[in-house]
SEZAKOL-273156 format. One record per residue (C-alpha): residue number from 0; residue in three letters; x, y, z. Coordinates in steps of 0.1 Angstrom, whole numbers. Layout:
<n:NUM res:ala c1:X c2:Y c3:Z>
...
This chain:
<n:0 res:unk c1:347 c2:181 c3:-212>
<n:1 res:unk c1:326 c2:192 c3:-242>
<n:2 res:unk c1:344 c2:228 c3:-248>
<n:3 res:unk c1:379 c2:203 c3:-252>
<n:4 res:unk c1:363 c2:179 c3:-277>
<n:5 res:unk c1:350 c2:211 c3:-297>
<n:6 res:unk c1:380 c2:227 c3:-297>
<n:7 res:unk c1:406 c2:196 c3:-306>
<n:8 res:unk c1:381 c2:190 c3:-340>
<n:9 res:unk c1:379 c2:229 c3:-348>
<n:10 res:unk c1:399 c2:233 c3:-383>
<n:11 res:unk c1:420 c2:264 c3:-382>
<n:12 res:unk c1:408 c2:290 c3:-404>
<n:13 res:unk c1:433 c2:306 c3:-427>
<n:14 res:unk c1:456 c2:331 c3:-429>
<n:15 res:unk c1:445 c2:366 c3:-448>
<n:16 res:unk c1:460 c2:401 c3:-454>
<n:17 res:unk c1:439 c2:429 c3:-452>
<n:18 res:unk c1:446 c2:468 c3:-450>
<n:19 res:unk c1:447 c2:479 c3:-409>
<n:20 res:unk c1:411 c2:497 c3:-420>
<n:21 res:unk c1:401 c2:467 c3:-415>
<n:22 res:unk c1:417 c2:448 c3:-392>
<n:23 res:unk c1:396 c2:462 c3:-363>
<n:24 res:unk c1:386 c2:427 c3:-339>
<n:25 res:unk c1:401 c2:402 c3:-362>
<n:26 res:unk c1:431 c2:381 c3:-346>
<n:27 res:unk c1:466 c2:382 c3:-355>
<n:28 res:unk c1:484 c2:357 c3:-371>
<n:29 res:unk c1:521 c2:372 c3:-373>
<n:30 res:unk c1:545 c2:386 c3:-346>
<n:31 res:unk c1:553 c2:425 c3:-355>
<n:32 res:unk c1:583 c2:439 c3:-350>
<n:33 res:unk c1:595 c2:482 c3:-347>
<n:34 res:unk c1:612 c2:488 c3:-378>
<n:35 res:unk c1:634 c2:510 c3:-357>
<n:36 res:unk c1:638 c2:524 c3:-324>
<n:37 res:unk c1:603 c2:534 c3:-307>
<n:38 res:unk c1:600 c2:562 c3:-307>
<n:39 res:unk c1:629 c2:566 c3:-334>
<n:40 res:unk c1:646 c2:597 c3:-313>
<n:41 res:unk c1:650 c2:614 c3:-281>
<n:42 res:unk c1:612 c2:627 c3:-280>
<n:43 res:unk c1:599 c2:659 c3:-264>
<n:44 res:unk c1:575 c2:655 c3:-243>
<n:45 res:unk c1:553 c2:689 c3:-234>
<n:46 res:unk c1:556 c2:719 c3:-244>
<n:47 res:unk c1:583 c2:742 c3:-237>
<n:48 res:unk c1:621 c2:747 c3:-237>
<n:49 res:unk c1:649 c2:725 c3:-245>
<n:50 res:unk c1:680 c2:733 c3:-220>
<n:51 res:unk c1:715 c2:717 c3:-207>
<n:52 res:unk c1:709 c2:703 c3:-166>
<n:53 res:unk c1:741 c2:710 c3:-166>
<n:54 res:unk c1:735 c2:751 c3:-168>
<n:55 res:unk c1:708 c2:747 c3:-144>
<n:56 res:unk c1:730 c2:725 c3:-118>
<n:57 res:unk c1:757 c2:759 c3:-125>
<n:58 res:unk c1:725 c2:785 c3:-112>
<n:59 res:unk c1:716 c2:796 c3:-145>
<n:60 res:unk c1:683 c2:807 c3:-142>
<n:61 res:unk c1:678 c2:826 c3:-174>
<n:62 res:unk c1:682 c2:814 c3:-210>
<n:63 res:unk c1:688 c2:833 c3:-245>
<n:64 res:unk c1:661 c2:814 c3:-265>
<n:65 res:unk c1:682 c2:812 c3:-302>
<n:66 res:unk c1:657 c2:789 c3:-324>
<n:67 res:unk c1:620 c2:772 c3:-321>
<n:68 res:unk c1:622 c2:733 c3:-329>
<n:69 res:unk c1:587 c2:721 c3:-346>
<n:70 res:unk c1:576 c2:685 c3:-341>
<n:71 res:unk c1:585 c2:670 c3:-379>
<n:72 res:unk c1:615 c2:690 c3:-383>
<n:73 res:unk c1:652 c2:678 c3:-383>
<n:74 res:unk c1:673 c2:686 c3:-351>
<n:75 res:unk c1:685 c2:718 c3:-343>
<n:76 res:unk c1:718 c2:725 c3:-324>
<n:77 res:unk c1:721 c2:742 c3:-291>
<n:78 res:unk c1:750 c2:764 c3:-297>
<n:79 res:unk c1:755 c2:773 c3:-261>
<n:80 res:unk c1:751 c2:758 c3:-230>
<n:81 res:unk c1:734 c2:793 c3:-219>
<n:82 res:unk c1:708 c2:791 c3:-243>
<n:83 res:unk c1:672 c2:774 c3:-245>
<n:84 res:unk c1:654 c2:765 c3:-279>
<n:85 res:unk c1:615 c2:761 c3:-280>
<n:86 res:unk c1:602 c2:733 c3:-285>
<n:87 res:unk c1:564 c2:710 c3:-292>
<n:88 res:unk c1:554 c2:681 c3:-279>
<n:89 res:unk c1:565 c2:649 c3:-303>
<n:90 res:unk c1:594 c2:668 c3:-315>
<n:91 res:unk c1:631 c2:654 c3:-319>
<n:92 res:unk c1:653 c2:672 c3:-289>
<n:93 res:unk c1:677 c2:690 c3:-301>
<n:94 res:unk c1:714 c2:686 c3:-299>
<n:95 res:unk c1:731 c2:696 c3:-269>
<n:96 res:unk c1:698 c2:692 c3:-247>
<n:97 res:unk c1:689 c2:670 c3:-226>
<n:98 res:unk c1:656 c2:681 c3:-208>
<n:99 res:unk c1:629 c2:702 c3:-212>
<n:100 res:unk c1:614 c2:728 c3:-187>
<n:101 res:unk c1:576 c2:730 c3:-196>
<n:102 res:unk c1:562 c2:769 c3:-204>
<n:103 res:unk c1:542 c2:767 c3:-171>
<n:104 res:unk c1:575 c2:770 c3:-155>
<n:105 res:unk c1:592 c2:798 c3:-170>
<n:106 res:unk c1:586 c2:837 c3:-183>
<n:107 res:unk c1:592 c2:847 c3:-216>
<n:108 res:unk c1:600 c2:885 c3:-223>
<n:109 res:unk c1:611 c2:886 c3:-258>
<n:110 res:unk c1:639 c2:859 c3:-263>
<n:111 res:unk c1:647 c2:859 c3:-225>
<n:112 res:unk c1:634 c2:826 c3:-205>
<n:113 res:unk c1:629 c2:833 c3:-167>
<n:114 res:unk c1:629 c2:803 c3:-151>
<n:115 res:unk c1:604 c2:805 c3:-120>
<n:116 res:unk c1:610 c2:796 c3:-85>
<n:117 res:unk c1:599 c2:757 c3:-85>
<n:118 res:unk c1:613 c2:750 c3:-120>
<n:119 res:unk c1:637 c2:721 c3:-119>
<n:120 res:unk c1:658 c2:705 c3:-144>
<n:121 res:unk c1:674 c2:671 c3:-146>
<n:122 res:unk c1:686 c2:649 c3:-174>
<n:123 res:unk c1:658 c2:632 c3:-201>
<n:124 res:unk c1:630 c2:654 c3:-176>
<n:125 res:unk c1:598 c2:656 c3:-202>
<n:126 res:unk c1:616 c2:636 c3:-228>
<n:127 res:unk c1:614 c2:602 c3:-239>
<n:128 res:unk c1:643 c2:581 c3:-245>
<n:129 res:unk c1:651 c2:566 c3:-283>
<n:130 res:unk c1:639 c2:530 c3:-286>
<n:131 res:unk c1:625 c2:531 c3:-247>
<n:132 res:unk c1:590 c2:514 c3:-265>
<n:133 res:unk c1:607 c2:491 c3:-286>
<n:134 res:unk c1:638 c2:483 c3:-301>
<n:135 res:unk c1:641 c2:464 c3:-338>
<n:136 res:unk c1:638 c2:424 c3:-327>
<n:137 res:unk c1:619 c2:424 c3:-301>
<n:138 res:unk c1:580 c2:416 c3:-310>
<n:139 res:unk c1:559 c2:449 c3:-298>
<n:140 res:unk c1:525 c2:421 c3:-310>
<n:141 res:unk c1:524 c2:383 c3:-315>
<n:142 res:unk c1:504 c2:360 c3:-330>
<n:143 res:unk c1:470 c2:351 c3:-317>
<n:144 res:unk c1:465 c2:390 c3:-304>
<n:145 res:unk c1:429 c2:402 c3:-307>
<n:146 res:unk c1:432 c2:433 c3:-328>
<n:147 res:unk c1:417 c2:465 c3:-310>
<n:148 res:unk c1:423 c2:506 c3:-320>
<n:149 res:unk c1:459 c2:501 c3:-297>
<n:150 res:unk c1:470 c2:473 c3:-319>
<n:151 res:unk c1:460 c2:488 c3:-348>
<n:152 res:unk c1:486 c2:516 c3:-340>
<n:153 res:unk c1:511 c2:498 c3:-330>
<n:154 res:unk c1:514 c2:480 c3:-363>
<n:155 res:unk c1:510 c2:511 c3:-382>
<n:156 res:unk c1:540 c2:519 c3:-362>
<n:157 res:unk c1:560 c2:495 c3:-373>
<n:158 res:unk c1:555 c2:506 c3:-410>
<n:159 res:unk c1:531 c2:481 c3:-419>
<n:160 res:unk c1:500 c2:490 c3:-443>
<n:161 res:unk c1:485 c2:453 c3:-440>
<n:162 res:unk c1:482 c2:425 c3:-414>
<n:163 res:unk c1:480 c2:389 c3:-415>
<n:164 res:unk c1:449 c2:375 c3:-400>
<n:165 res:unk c1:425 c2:352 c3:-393>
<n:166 res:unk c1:400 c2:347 c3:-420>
<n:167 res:unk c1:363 c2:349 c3:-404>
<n:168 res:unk c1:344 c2:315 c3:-407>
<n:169 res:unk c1:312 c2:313 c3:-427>
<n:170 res:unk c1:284 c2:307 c3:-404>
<n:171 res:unk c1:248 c2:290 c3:-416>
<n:172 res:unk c1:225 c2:291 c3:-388>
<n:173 res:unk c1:201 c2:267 c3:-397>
<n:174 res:unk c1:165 c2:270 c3:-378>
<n:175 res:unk c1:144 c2:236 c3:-382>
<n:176 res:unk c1:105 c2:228 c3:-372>
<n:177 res:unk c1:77 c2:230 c3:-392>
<n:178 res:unk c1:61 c2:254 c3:-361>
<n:179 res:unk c1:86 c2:282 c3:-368>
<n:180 res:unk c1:67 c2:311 c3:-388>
<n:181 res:unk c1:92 c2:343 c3:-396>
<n:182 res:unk c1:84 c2:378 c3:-381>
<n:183 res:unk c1:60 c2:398 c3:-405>
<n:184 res:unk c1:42 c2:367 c3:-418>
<n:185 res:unk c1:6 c2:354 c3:-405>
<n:186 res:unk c1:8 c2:330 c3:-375>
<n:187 res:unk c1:-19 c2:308 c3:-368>
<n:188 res:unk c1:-27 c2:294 c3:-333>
<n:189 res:unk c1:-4 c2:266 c3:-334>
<n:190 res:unk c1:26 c2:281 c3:-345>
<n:191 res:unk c1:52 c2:300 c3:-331>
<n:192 res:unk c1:75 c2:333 c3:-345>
<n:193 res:unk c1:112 c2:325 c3:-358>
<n:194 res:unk c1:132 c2:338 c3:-328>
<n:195 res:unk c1:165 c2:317 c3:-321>
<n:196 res:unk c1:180 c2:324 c3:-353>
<n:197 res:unk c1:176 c2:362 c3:-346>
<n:198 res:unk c1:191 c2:356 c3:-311>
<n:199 res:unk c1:228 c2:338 c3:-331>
<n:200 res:unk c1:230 c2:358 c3:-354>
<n:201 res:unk c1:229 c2:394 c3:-332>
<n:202 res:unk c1:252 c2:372 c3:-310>
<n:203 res:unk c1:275 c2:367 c3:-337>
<n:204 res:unk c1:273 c2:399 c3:-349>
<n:205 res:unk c1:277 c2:415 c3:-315>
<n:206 res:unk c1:314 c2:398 c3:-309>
<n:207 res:unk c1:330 c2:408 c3:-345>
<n:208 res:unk c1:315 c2:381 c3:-370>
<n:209 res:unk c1:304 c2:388 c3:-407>
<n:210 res:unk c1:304 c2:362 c3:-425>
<n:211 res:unk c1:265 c2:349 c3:-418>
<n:212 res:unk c1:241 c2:334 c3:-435>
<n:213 res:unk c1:206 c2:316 c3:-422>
<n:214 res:unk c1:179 c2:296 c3:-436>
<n:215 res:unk c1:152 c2:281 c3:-422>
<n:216 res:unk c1:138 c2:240 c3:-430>
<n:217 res:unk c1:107 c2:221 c3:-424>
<n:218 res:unk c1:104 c2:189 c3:-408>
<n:219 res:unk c1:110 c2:168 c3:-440>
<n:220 res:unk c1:139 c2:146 c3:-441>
<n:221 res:unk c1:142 c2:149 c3:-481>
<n:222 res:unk c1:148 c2:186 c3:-483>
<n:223 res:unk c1:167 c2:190 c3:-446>
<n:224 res:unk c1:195 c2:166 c3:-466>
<n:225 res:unk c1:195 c2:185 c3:-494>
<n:226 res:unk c1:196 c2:217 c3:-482>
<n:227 res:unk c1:225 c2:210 c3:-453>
<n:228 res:unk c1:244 c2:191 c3:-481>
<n:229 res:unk c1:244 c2:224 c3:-495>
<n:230 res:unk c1:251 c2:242 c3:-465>
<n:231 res:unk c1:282 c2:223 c3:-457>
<n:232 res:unk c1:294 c2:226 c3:-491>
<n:233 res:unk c1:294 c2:262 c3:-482>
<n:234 res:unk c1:299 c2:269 c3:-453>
<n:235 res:unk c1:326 c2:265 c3:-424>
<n:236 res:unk c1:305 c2:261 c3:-395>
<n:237 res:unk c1:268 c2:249 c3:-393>
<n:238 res:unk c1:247 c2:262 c3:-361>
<n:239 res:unk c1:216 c2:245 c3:-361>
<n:240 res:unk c1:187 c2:255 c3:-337>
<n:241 res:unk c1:161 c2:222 c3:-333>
<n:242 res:unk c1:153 c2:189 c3:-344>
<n:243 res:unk c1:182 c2:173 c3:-320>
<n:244 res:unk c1:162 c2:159 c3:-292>
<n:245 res:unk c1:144 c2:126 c3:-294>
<n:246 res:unk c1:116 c2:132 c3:-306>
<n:247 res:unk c1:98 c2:115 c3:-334>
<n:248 res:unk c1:109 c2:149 c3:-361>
<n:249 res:unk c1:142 c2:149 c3:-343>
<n:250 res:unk c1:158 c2:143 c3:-379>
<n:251 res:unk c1:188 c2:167 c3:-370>
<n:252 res:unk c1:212 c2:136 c3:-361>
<n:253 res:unk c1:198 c2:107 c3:-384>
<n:254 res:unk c1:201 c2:135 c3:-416>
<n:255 res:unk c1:238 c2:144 c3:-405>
<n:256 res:unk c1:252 c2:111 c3:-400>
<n:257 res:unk c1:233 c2:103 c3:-437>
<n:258 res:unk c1:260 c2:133 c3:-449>
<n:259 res:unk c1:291 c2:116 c3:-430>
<n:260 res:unk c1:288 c2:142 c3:-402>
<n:261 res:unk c1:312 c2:126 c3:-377>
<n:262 res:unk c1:294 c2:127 c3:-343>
<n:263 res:unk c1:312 c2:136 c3:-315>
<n:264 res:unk c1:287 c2:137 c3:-290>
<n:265 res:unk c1:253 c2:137 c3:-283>
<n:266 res:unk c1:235 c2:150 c3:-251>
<n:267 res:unk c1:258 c2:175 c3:-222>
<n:268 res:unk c1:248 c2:171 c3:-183>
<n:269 res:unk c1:239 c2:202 c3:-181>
<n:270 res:unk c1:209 c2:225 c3:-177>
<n:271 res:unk c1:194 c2:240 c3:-195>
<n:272 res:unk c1:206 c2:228 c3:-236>
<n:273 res:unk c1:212 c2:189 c3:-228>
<n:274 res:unk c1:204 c2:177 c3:-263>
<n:275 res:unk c1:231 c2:196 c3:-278>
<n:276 res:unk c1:252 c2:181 c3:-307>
<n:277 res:unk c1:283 c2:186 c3:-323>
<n:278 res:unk c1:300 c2:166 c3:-351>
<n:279 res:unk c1:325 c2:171 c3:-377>
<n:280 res:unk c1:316 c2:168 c3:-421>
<n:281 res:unk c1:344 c2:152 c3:-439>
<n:282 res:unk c1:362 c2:183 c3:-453>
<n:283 res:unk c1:364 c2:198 c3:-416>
<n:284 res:unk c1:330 c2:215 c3:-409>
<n:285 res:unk c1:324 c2:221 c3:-373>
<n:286 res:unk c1:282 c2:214 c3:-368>
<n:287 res:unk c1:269 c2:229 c3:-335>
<n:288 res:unk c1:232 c2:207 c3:-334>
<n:289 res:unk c1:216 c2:230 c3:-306>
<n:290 res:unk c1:184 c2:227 c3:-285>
<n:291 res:unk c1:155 c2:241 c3:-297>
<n:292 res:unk c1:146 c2:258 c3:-267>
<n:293 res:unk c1:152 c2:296 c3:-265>
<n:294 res:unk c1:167 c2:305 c3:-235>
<n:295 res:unk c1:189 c2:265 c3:-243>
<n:296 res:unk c1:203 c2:278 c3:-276>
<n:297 res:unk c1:214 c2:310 c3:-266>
<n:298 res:unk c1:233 c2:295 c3:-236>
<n:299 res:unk c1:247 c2:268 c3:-256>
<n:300 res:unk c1:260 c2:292 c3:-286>
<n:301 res:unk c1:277 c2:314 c3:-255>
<n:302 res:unk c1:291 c2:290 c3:-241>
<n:303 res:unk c1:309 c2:269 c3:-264>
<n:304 res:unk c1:299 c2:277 c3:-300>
<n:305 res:unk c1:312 c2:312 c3:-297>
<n:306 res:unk c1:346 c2:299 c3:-279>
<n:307 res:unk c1:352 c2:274 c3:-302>
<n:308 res:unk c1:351 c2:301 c3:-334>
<n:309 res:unk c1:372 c2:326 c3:-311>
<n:310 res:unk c1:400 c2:293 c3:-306>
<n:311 res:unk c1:394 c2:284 c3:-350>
<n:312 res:unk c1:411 c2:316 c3:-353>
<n:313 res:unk c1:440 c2:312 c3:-330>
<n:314 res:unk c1:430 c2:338 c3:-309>
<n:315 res:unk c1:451 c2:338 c3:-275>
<n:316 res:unk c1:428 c2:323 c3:-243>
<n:317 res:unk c1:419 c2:352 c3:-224>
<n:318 res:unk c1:408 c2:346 c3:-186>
<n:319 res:unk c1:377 c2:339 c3:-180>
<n:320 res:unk c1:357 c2:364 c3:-162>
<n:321 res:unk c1:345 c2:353 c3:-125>
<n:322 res:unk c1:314 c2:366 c3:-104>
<n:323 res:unk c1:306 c2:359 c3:-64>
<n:324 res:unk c1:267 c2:350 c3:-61>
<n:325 res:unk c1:246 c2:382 c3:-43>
<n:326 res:unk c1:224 c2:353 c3:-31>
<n:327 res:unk c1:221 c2:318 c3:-20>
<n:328 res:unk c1:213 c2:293 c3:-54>
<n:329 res:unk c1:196 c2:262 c3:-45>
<n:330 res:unk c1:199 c2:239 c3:-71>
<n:331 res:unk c1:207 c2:206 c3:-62>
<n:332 res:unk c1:201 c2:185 c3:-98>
<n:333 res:unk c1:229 c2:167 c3:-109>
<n:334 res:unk c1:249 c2:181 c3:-139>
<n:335 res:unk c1:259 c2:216 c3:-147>
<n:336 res:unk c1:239 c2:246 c3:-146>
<n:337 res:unk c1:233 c2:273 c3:-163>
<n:338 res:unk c1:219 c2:304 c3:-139>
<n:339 res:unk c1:203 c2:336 c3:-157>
<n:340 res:unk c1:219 c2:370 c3:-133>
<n:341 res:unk c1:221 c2:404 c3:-132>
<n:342 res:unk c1:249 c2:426 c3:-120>
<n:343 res:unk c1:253 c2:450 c3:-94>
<n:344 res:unk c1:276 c2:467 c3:-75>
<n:345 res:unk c1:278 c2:468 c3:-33>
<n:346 res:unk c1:289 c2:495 c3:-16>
<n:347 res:unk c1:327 c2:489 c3:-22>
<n:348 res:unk c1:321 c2:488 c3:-60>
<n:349 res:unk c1:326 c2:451 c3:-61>
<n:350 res:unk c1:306 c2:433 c3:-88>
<n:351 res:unk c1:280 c2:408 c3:-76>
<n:352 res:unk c1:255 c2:386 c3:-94>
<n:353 res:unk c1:214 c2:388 c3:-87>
<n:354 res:unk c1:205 c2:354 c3:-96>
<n:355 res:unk c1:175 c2:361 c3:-127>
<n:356 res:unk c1:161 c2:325 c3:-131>
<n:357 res:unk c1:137 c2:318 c3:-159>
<n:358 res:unk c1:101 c2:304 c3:-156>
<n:359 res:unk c1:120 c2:272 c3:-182>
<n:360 res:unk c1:138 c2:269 c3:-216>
<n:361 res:unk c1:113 c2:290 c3:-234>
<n:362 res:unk c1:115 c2:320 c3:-212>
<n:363 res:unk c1:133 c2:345 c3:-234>
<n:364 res:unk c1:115 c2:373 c3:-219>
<n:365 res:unk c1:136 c2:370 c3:-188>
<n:366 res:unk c1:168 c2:373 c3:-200>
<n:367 res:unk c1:161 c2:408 c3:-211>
<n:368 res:unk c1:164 c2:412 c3:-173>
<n:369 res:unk c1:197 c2:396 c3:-174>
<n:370 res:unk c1:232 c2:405 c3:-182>
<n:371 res:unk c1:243 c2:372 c3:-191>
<n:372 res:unk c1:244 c2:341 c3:-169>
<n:373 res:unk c1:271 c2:318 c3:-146>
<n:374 res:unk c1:280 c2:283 c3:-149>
<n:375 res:unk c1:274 c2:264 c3:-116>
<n:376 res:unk c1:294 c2:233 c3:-115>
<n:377 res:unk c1:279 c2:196 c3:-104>
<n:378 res:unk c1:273 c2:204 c3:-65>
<n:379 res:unk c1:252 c2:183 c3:-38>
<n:380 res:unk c1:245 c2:212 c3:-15>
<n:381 res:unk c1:238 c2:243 c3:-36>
<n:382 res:unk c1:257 c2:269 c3:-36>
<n:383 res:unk c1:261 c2:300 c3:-6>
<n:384 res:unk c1:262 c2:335 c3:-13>
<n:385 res:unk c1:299 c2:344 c3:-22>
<n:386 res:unk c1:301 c2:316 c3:-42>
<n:387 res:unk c1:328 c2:328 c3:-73>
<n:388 res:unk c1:311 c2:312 c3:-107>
<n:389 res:unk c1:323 c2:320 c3:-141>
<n:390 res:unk c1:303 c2:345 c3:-160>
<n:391 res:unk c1:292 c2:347 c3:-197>
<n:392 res:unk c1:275 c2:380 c3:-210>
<n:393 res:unk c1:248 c2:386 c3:-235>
């Protein structure tokens, strides 16, 4: 399977520590542990008052309230089991307390607490038990754990300013053909606008990565060595969009294996993007070599360019998201294929996907009516409505 041969020859990127500012969507590359009991004390849970169950359990249904207890302040004492102290949510519960009877269930007249009709009382009600989160030696996070706002205060819980993680890779993506003419610049009848490159890199960008770079090169064989010499010496990971078919300015593959780009294969039964090429440069450079065809390179990239850089950073699999067919596909081509969709929802809410096919690989106007697409394995008889694919989003 090509995702497996990507992913064996992936070089792991190294380890960093950066401030938790900005640790948002990197991946984690240490287990963190509580410092100390989560949360640290008995916590109080709502507003209210702090009382004894066991005065309540007596039939004591009024309380002298004898001191106010601040979230951030040391514990106060209950001095008798006839008295109440106030207390605010996230604050330590005093001693000689053991539950807390929230305001909407009580009167207040001066420092006498009137406990209404359906207030009830029973040990640790409203409060949260010391270390009930976490307790010192048991990992709250572990490595590979993609870093979201929760994580982020989790490990700020546990008293740590930094976090180890994965460094980003540096991406080139490369765009080759002498046909290509960037955006804002004259374009003569034979020509056609720089697009794929635009298409990676708000990809990229879309899913967390910063580290990018592009440039674009002609169909000379000279100055596509020179300048991918340079790339690789540069550069983790080298996305190339063109020149890996086999056609006469093809040079994408013949240039490579001049720079002792290891191939690892050449051509994927699949459609559309079956050129595709991926190799390996001496010092551990992952080269994605994919189709010049629009709606082929973004479908390639999605599907295993992006993985692979997710799995270089140690990031734990996540499961893959699935989607029944809304219609009937009839595609009966060997190899796998690659089916543009939309998604909506029936009348139970369940997700379904509109198949959105393309008029062919150049089509990127139709994927703007597209939410992403679904792999459809190698199958004789199409495929029926119902049919549960995996799914890939834009």
């Amino acid at each position: 399977m090509a995702q497996e041969a990507i992913n064996e020859r992936m070089t792991p990127l190294p380890i960093e520590s950066r401030p938790l500012e900005l640790c948002i969507g990197r991946t984690l590359r240490q287990d963190v542990y509580a410092e100390r009991d989560n949360p640290p004390f008995d916590r109080v849970c709502m507003d209210g008052v702090a009382i004894n169950s066991s005065a309540l359990s007596r039939g004591l249904r009024q309380f002298i309230m004898e001191a106010t207890q601040p979230a951030g302040a040391p514990a106060q004492t209950l001095t008798r089991p006839e008295n109440a102290i106030e207390v605010m949510t996230g604050a330590i519960l005093p001693r000689g307390a053991d539950c807390v009877i929230p305001f909407e269930e009580y009167d207040l007249e001066g420092n006498i607490v009137s406990l209404k009709a359906d207030a009830a009382g029973s040990p640790y009600r409203n409060v949260q038990g010391r270390g009930s989160d976490s307790e010192p030696g048991v990992p709250m996070l572990t490595a590979g754990t993609c870093l979201g706002p929760a994580e982020l205060a989790v490990i700020a819980s546990a008293g740590l300013a930094q976090a180890q993680v994965s460094r980003q890779p540096r991406v080139m993506v490369v765009s080759t053909g002498d046909e290509l003419i960037e955006p804002g610049q004259p374009v003569q009848e034979h020509q056609v606008r720089r697009s794929n490159a635009y298409a990676i890199l708000g990809a990229l960008r879309k899913r967390g990565f910063e580290q990018l770079d592009q440039d674009h090169i002609g169909d000379d064989e000279t100055e596509l060595r020179a300048r991918l010499r340079q790339h690789l010496n540069e550069s983790d990971v080298l996305i190339l969009s063109g020149g890996v078919a086999q056609g006469k300015f093809d040079l994408v593959p013949k240039v490579l294996k001049s720079l002792a780009v290891a191939e690892v294969f050449h051509e994927v039964a699949q459609r559309p993007g079956r050129p595709m090429w991926f190799g390996v440069a001496p010092a551990g450079q992952a080269v994605f070599g994919l189709p010049g065809n629009p709606v082929a390179t973004l479908m390639c990239l999605l599907r295993y360019v992006i993985p692979a850089l997710i799995a270089a950073m140690g990031t734990k699999a996540m499961t893959p998201e699935r989607i029944a067919l809304a219609a009937p596909v009839d595609f009966r081509r060997p190899g796998t294929y690659f089916l543009p969709i939309s998604i909506q929802y029936d009348d139970r809410g369940q997700a379904l996907a509109v198949p959105r096919p393309t008029r062919g690989s150049g089509d990127f106007l139709a994927l703007t009516r597209a939410d992403g697409f679904v792999e459809l394995p190698p199958q004789a008889d199409g495929f029926a409505r119902g049919f549960v694919a995996r799914l890939y989003r834009w």
